[in-house]
N, C-alpha and C positions, 0 to 999 in steps of 0.2 A: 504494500500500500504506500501511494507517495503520499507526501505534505498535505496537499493540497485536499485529497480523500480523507484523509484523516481527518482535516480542518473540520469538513463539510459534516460528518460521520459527528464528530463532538457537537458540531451546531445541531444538530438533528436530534442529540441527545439531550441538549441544552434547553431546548426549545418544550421538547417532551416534560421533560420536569419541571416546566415553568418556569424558568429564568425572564429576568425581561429581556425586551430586547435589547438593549444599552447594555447589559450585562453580556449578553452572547454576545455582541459584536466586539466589545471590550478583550472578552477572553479569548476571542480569535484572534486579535491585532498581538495581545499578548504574547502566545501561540507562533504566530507567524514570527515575532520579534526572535522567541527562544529556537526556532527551528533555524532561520537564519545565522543565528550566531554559532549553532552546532552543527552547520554545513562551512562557514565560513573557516573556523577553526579545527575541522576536520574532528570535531566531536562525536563517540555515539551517544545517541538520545537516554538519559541516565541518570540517576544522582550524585554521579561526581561532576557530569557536566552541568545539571542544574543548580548543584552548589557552586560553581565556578561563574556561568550564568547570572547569579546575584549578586556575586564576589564583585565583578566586576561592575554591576548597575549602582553599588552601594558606594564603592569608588567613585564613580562618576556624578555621584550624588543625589544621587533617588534618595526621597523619601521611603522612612518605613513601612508607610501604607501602600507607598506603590509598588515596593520589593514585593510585597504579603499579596498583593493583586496578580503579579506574575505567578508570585508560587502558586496562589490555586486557582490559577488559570491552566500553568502544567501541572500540577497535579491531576487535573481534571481531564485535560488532556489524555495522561497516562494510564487515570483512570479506565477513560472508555475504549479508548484505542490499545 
């Protein structure tokens, strides 16, 4: 399954349990943001690459609440796919 299926496949699942939509589209930009980063640096999709993933957003100076927005956005991700 590429990115892109999978994205769609969380949205579908997202939607299902009632998320709003500002939430699923949220968590798909998320999503897309961490899938990128783990293509770009030759990452597998994982929790040493999702802890490295934050490492790096925390440095660059995210906020708490936005780190906590990524993480269970791939969480959710990982979850369903």
């Amino acid at each position: 399954m590429n990115a892109e299926e999978g994205i769609s496949q969380m949205i579908t699942e997202l939607v299902i349990r009632n998320y709003s939509k500002r939430t699923v589209k949220t968590y798909a930009g998320c999503v897309k943001t961490y899938l990128s980063f783990t293509e770009a640096g030759k990452y597998d999709i994982g929790e040493a690459s999702l802890r490295q993933f934050l490492y790096q957003k925390k440095e660059k100076g995210e906020s708490a609440s936005g780190i906590n927005l990524y993480l269970n956005a791939v969480k959710s991700y990982m979850r369903i796919v």
